[in-house]
TORPA-4810 file (N, C-alpha, C, O; in nm, 3 decimals):
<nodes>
NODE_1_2.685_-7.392_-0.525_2.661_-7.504_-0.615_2.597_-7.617_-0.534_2.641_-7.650_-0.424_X
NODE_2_2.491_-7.674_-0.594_2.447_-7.772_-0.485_2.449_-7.917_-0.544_2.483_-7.929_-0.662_X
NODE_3_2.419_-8.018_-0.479_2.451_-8.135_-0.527_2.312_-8.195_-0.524_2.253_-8.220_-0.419_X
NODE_4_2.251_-8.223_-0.681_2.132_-8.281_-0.647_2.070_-8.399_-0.632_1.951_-8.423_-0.651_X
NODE_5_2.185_-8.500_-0.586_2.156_-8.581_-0.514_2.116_-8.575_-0.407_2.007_-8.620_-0.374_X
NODE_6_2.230_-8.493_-0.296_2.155_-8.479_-0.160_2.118_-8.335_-0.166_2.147_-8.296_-0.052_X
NODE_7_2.070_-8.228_-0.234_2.019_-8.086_-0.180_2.148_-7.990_-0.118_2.150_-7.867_-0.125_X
NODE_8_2.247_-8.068_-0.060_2.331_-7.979_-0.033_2.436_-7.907_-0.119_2.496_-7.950_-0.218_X
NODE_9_2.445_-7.784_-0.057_2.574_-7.724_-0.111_2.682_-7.748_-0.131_2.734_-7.725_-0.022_X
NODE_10_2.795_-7.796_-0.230_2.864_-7.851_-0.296_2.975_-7.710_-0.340_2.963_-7.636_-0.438_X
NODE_11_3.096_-7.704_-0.215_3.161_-7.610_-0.240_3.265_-7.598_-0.360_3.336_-7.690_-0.401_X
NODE_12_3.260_-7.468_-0.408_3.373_-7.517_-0.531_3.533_-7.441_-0.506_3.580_-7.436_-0.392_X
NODE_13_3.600_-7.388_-0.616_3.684_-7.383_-0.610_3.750_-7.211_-0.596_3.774_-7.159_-0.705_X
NODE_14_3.777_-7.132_-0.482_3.818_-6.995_-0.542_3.969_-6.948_-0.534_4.054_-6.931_-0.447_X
NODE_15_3.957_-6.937_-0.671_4.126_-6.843_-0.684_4.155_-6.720_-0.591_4.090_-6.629_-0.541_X
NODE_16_4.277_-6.759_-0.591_4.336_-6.701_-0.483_4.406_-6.544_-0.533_4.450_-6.454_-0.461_X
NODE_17_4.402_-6.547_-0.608_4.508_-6.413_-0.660_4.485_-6.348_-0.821_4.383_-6.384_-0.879_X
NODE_18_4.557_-6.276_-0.876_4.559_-6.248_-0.980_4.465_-6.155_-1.056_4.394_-6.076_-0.994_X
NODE_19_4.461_-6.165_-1.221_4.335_-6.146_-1.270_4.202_-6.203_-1.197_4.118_-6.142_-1.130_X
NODE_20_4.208_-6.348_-1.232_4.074_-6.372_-1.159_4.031_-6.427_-1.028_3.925_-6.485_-1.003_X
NODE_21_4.156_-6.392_-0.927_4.142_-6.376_-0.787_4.008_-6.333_-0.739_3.953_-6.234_-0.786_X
NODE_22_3.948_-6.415_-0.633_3.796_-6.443_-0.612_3.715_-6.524_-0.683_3.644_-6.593_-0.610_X
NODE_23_3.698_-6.543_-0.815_3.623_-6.618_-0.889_3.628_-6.778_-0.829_3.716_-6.839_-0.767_X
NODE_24_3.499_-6.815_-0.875_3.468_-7.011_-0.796_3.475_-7.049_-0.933_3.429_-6.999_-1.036_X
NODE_25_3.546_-7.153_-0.910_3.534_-7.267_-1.013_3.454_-7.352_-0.950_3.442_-7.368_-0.828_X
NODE_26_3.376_-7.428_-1.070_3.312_-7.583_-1.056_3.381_-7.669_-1.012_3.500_-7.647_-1.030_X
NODE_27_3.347_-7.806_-0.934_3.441_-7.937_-0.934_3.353_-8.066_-0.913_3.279_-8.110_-0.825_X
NODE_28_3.396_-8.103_-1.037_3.321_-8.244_-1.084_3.258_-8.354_-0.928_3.332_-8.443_-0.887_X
NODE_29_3.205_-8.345_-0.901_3.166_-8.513_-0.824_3.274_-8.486_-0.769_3.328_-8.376_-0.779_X
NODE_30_3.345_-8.637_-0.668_3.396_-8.661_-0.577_3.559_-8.618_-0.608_3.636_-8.713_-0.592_X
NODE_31_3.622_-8.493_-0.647_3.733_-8.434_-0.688_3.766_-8.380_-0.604_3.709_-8.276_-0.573_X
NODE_32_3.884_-8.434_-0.525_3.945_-8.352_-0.412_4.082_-8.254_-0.470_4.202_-8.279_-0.478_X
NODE_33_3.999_-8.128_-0.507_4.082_-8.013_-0.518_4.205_-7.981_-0.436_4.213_-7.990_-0.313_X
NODE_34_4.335_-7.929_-0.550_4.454_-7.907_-0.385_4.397_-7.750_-0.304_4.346_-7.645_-0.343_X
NODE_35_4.433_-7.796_-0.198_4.404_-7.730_-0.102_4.412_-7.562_-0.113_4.519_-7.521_-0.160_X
NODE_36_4.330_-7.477_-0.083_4.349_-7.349_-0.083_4.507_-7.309_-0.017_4.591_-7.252_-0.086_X
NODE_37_4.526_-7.340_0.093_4.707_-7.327_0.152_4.772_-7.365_0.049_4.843_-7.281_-0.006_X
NODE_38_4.764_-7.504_-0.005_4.853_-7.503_-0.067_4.913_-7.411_-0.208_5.019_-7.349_-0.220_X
NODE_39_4.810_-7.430_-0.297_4.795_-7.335_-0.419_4.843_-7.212_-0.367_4.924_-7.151_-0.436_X
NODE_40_4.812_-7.170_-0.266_4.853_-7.041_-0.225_5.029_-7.033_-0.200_5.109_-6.942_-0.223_X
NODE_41_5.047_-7.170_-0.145_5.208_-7.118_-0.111_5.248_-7.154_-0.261_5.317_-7.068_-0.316_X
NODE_42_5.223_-7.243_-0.323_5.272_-7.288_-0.486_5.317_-7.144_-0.529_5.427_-7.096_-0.558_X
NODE_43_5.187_-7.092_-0.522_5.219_-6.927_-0.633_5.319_-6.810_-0.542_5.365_-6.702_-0.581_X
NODE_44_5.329_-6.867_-0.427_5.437_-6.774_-0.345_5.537_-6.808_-0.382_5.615_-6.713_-0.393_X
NODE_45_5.598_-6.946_-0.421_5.695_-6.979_-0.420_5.734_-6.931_-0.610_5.841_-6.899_-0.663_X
NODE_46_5.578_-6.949_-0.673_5.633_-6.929_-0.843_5.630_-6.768_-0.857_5.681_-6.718_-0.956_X
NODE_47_5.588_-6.711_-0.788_5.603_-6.548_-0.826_5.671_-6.480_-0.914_5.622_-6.409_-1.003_X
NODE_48_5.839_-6.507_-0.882_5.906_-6.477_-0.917_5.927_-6.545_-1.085_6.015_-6.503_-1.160_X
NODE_49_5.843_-6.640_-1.119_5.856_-6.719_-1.281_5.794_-6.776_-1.326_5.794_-6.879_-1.394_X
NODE_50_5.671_-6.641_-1.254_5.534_-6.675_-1.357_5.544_-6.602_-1.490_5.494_-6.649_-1.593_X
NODE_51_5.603_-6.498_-1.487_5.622_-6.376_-1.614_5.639_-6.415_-1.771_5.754_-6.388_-1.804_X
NODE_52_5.568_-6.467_-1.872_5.557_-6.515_-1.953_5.554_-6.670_-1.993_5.559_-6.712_-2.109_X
NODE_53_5.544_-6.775_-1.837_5.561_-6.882_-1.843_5.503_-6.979_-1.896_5.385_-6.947_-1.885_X
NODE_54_5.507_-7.108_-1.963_5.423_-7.183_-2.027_5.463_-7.315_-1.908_5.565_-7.374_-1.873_X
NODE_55_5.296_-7.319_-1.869_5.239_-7.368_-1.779_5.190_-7.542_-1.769_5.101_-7.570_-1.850_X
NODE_56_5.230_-7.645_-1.692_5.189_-7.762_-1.736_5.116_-7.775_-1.612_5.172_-7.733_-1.511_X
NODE_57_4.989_-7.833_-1.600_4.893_-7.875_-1.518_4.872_-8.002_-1.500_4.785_-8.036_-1.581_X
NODE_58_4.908_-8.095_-1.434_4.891_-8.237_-1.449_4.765_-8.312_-1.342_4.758_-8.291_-1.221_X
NODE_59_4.698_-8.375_-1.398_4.594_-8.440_-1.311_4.520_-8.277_-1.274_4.534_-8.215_-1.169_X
NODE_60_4.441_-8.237_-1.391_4.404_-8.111_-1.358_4.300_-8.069_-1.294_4.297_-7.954_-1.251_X
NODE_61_4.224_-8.134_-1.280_4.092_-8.122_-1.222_3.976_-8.005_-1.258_3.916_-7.998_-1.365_X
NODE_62_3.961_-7.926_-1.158_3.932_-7.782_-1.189_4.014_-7.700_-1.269_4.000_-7.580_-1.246_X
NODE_63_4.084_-7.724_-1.343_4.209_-7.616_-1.391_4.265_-7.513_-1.303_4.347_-7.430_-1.341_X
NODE_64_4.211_-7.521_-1.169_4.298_-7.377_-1.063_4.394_-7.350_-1.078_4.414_-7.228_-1.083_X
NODE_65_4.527_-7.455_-1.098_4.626_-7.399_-1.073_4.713_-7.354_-1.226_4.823_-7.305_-1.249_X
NODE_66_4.618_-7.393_-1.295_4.628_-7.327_-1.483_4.567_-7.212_-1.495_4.612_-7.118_-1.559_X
NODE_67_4.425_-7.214_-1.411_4.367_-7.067_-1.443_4.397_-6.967_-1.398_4.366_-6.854_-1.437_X
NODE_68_4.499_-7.017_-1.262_4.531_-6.875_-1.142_4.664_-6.842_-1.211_4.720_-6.736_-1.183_X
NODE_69_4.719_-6.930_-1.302_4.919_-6.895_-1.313_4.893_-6.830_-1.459_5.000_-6.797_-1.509_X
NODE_70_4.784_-6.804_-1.541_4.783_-6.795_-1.597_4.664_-6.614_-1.607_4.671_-6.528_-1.694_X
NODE_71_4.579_-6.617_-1.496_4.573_-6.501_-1.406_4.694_-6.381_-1.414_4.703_-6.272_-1.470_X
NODE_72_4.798_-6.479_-1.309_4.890_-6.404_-1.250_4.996_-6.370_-1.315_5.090_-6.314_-1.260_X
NODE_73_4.994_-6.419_-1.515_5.097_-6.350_-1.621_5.169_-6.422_-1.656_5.276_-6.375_-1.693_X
NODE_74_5.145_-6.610_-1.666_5.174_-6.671_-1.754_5.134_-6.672_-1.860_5.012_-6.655_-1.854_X
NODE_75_5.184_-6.689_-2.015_5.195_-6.693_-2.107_5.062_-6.796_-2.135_4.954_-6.755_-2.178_X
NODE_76_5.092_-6.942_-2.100_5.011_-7.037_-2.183_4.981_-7.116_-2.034_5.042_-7.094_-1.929_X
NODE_77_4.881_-7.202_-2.051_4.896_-7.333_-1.979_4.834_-7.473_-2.018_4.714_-7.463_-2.044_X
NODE_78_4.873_-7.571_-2.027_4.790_-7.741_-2.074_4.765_-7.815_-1.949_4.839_-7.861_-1.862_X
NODE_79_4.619_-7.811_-1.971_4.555_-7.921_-1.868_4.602_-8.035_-1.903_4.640_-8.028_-2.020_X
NODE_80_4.622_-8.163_-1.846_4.597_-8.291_-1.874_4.471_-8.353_-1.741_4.474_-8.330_-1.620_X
NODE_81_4.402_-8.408_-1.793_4.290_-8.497_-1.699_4.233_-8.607_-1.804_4.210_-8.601_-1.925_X
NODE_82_4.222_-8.691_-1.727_4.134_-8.854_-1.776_4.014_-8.855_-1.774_3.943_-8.896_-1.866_X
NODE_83_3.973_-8.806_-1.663_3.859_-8.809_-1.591_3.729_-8.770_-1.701_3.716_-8.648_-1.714_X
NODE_84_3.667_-8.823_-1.753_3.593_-8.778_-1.862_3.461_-8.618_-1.797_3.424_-8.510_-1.844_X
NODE_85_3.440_-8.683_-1.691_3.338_-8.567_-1.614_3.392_-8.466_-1.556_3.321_-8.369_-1.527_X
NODE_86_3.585_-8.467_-1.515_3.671_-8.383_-1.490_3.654_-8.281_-1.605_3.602_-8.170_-1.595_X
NODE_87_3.701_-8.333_-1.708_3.688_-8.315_-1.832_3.593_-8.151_-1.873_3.625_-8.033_-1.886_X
NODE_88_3.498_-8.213_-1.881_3.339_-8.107_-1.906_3.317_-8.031_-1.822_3.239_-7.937_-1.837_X
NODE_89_3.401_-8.062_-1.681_3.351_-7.950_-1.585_3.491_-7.843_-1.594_3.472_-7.722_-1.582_X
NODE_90_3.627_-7.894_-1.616_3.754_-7.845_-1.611_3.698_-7.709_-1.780_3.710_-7.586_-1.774_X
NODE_91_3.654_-7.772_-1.881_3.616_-7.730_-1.978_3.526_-7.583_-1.982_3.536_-7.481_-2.049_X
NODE_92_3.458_-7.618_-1.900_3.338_-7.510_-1.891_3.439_-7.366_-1.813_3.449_-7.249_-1.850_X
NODE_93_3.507_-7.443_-1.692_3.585_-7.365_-1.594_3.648_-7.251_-1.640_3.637_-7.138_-1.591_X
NODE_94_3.750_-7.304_-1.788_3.803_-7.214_-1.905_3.715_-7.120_-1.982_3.733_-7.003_-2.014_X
NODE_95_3.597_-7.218_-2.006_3.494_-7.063_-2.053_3.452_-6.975_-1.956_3.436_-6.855_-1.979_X
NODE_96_3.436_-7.018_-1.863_3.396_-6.933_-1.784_3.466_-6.797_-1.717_3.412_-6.692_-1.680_X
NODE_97_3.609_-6.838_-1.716_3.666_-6.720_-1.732_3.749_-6.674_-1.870_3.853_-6.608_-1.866_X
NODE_98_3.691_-6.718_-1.979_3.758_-6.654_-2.100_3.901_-6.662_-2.113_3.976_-6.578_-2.163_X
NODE_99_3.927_-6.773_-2.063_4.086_-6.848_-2.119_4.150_-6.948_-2.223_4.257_-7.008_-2.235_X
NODE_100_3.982_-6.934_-2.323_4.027_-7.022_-2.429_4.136_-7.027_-2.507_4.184_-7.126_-2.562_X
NODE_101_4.186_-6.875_-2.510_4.307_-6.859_-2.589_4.428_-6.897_-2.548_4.507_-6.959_-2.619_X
NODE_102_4.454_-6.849_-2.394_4.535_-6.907_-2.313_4.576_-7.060_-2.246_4.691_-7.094_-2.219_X
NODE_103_4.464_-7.136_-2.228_4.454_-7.244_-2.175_4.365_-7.373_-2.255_4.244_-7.381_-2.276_X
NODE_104_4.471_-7.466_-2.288_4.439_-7.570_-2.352_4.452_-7.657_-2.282_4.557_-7.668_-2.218_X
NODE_105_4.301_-7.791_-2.265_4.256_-7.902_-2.235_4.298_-7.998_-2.278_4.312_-7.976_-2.398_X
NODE_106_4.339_-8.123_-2.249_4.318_-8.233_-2.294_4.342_-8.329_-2.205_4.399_-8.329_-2.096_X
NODE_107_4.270_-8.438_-2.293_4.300_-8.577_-2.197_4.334_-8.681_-2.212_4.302_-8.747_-2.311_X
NODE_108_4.416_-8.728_-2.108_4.541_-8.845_-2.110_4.530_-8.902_-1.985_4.478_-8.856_-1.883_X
NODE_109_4.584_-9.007_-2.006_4.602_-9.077_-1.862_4.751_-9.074_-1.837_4.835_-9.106_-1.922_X
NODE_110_4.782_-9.027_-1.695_4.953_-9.055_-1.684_4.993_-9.144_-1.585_4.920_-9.178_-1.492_X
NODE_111_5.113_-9.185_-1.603_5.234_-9.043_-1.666_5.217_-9.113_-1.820_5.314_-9.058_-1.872_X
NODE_112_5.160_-9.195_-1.927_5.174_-9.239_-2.060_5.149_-9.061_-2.126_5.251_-9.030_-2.188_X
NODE_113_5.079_-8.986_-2.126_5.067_-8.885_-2.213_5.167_-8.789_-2.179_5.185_-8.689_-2.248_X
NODE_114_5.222_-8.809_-2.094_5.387_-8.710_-2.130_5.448_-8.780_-2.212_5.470_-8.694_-2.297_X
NODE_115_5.498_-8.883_-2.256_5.536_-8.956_-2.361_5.498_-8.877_-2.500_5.577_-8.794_-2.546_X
NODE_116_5.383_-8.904_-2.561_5.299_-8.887_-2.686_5.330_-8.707_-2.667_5.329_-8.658_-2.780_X
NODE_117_5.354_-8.604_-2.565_5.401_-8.465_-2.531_5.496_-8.416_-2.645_5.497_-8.343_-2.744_X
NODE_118_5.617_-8.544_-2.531_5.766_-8.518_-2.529_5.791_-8.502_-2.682_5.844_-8.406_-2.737_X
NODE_119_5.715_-8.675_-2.768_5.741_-8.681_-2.875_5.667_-8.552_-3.008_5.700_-8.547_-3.126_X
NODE_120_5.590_-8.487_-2.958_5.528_-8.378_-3.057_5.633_-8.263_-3.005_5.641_-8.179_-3.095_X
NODE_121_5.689_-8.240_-2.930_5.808_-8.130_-2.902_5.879_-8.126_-3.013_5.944_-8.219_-3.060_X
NODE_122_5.864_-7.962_-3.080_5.966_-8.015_-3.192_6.070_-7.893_-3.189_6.169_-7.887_-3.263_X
NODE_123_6.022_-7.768_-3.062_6.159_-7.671_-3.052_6.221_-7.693_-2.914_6.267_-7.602_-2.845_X
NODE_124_6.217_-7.814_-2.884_6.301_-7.796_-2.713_6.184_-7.823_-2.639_6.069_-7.837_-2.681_X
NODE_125_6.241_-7.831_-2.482_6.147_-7.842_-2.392_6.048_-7.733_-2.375_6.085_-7.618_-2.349_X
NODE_126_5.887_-7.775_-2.395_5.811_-7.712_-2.422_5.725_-7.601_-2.273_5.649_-7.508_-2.299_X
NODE_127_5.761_-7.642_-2.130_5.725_-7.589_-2.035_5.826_-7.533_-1.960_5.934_-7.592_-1.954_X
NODE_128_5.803_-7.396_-1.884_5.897_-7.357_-1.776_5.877_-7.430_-1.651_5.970_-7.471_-1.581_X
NODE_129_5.689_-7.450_-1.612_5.642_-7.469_-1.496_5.550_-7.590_-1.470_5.437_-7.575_-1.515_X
NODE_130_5.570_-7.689_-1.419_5.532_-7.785_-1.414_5.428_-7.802_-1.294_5.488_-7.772_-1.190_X
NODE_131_5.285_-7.841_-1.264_5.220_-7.883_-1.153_5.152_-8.024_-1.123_5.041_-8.013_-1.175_X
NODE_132_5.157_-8.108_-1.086_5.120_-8.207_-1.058_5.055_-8.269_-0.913_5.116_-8.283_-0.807_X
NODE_133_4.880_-8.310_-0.949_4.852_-8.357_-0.810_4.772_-8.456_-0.811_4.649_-8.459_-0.813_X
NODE_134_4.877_-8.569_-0.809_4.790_-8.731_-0.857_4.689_-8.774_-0.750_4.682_-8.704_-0.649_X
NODE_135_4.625_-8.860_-0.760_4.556_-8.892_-0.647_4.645_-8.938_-0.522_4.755_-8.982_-0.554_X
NODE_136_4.617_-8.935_-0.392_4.700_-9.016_-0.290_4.722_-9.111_-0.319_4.844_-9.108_-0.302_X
NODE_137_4.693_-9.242_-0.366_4.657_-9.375_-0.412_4.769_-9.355_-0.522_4.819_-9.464_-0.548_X
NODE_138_4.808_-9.283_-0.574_4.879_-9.310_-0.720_5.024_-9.312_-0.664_5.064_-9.223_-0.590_X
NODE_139_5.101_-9.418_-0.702_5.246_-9.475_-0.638_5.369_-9.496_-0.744_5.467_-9.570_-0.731_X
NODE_140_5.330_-9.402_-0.863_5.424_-9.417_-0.965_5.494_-9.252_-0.987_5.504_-9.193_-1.095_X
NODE_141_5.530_-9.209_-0.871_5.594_-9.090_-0.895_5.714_-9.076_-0.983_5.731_-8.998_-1.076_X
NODE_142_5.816_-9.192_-0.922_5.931_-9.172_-1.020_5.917_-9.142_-1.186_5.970_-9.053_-1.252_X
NODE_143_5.827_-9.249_-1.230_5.819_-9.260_-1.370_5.741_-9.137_-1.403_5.765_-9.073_-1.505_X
NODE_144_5.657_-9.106_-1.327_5.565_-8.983_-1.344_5.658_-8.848_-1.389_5.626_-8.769_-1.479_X
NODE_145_5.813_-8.837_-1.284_5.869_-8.741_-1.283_5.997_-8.749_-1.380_6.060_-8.656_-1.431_X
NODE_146_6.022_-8.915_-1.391_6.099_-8.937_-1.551_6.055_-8.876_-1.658_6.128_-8.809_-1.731_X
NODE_147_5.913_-8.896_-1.677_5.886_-8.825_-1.815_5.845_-8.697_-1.846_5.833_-8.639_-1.953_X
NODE_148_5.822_-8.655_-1.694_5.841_-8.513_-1.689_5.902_-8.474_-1.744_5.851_-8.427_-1.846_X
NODE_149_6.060_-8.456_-1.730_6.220_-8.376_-1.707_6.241_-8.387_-1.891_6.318_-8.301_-1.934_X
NODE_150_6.203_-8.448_-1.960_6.237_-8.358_-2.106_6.135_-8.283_-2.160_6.144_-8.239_-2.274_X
NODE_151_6.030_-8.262_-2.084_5.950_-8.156_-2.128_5.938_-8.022_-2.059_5.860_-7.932_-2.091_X
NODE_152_6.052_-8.020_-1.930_6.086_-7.895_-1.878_6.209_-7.848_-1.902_6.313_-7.910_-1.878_X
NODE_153_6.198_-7.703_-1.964_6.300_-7.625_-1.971_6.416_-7.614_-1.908_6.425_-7.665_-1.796_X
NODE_154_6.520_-7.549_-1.963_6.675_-7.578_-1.836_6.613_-7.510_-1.725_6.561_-7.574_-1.633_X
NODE_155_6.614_-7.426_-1.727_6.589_-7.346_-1.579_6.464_-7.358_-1.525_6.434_-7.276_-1.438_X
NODE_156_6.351_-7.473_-1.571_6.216_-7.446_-1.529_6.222_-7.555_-1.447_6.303_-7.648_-1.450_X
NODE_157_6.093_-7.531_-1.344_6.046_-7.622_-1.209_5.918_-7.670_-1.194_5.813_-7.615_-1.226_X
NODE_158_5.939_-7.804_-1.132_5.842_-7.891_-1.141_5.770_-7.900_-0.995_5.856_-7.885_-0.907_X
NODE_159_5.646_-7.917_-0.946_5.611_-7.898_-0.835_5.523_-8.032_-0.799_5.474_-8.063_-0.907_X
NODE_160_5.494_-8.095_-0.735_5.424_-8.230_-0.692_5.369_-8.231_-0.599_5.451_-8.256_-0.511_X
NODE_161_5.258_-8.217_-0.552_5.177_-8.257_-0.447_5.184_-8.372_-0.406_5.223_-8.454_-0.489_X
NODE_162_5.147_-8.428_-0.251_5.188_-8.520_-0.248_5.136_-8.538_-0.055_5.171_-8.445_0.018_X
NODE_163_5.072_-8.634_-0.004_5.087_-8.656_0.104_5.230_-8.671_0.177_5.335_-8.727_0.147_X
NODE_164_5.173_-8.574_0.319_5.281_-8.566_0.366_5.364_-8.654_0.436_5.476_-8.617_0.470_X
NODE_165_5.312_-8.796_0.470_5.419_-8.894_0.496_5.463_-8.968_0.360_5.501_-9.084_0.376_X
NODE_166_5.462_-8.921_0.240_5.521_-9.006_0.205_5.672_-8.935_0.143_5.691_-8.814_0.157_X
NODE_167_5.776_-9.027_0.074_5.900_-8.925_0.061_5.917_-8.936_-0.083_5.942_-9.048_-0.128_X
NODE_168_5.909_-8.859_-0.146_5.950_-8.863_-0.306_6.083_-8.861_-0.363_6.172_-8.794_-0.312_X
NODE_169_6.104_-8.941_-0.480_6.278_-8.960_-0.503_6.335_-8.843_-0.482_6.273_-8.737_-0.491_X
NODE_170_6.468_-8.853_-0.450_6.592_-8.746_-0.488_6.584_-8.694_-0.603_6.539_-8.581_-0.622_X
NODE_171_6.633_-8.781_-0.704_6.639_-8.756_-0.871_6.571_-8.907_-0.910_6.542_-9.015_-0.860_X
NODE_172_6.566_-8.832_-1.036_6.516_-8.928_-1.137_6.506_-8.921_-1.273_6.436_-8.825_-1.302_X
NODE_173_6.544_-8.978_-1.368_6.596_-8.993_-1.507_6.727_-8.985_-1.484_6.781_-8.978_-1.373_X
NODE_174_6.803_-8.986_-1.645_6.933_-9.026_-1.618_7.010_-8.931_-1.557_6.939_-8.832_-1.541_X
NODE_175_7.140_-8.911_-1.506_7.235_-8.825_-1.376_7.272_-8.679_-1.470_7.284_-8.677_-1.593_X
NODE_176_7.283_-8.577_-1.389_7.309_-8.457_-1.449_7.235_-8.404_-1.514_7.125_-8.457_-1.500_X
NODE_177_7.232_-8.299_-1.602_7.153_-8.191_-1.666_7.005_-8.199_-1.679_6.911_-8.122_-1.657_X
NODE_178_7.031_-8.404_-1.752_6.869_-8.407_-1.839_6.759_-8.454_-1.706_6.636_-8.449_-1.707_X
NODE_179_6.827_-8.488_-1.626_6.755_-8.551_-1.540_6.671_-8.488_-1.417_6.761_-8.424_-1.362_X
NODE_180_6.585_-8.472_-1.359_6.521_-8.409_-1.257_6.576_-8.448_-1.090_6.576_-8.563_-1.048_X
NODE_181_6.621_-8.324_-1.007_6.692_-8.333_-0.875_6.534_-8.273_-0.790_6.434_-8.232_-0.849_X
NODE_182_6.550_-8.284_-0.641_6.442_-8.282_-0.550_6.536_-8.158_-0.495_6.638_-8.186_-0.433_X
NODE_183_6.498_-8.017_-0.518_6.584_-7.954_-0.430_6.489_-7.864_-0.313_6.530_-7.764_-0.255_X
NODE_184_6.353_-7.927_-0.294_6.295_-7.876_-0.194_6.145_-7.938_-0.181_6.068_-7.962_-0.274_X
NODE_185_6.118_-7.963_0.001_5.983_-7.985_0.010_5.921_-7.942_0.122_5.940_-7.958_0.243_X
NODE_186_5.848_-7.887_0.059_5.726_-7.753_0.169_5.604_-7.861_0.227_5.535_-7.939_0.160_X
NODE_187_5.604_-7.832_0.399_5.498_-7.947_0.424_5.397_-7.840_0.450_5.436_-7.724_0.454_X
NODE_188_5.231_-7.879_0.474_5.126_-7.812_0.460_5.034_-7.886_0.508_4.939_-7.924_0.439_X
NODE_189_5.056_-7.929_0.697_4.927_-7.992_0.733_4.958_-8.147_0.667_5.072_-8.189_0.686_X
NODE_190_4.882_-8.216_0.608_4.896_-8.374_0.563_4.956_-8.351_0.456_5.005_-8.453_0.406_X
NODE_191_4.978_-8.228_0.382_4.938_-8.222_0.211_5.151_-8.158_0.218_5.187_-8.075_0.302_X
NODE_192_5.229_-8.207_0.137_5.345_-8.140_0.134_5.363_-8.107_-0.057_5.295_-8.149_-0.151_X
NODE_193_5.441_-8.048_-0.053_5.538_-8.028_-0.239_5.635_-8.031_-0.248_5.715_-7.944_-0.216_X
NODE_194_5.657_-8.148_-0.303_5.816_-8.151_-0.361_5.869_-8.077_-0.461_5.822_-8.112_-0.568_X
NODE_195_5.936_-8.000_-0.469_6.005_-7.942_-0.558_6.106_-7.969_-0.684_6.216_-7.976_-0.629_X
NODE_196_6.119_-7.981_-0.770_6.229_-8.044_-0.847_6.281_-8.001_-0.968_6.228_-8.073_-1.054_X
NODE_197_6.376_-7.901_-1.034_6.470_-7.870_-1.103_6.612_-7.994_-1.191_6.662_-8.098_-1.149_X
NODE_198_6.628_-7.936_-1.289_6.736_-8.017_-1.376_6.899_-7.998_-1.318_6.948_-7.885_-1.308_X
NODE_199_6.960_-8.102_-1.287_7.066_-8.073_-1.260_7.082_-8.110_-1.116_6.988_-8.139_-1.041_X
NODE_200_7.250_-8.106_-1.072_7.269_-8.148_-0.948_7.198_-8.039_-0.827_7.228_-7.919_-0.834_X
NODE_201_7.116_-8.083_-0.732_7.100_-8.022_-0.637_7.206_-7.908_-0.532_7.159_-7.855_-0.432_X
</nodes>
């Protein structure tokens, strides 16, 4: 892919596994994709509960980590992105590998469109698997991961990218069941993931 501003080649995005393990995705302009390591350990770690899972993608960019979990025998997955040029290129990404049926777009700015989510939920929490990878710059994790936790299932997990000096809450929302616990974080070079499940750690 080249960039025709400057002539150069403009690398994109390749899945790591699955159905469409090898395939490049597009990536909009100045979109810093998560890292090939990382995505890679993400799906090591979801292996085990990808198997019919309904998939949340947050700050989606390329859709990778919607198009690969959804590859690898998830059920469904929802982009969220703002980015209007994210948008058209995240868009095309889905046609391009014939996941219209599977994978639905849209766009919100967060964490406000988990809100407007939560409230269209009308059988329970609507995701097993949660992914999220805000920009470095973005400093509203807690609330980000408040409004997460009623749109993930009892037993489902939430994953956060996240530079690696910084430290993400313990918990957050209210104490016990409804609320989201930190029960693990994988570092990766600068880039780490916090991990986070309902209930006491």
């Amino acid at each position: 892919m080249r960039d025709r501003r400057s002539g150069r080649r403009r690398p994109g995005v390749r899945l790591s596994g699955g159905e469409h393990g090898g395939r490049v995705l597009s990536v909009a302009g100045d979109v810093r994709p998560t890292e090939a390591r990382v995505r890679e350990a993400l799906f090591a770690i979801w292996t085990p509960l990808l198997a019919e899972a309904r998939v949340l993608d947050l700050f989606a960019g390329t859709g990778a980590v919607a198009l690969e979990a959804v590859g690898r025998g998830a059920l469904s997955a929802l982009c969220i992105e703002e980015a209007p040029r994210c948008l058209a290129v995240l868009e095309r990404n889905v046609r391009r590998l014939g996941e219209e049926a599977a994978v639905t777009v849209r766009r919100g700015s967060l964490p406000g469109a988990l809100a407007r989510l939560a409230a269209e939920a009308k059988a329970g929490p609507p995701f097993d698997l949660a992914f999220a990878d805000p920009p470095y710059r973005f400093a509203d994790h807690a609330t980000l991961l408040a409004a997460l936790a009623p749109l993930l299932a009892a037993e489902g997990e939430a994953a956060v990218e996240h530079s690696a000096r910084r430290e993400l809450p313990l918990e957050v929302g209210p104490a016990g069941a409804a609320g989201l616990v930190r029960v693990d974080v994988r570092r990766y070079g600068g880039s780490a993931l916090s991990l986070y499940r309902h209930g006491p750690s």
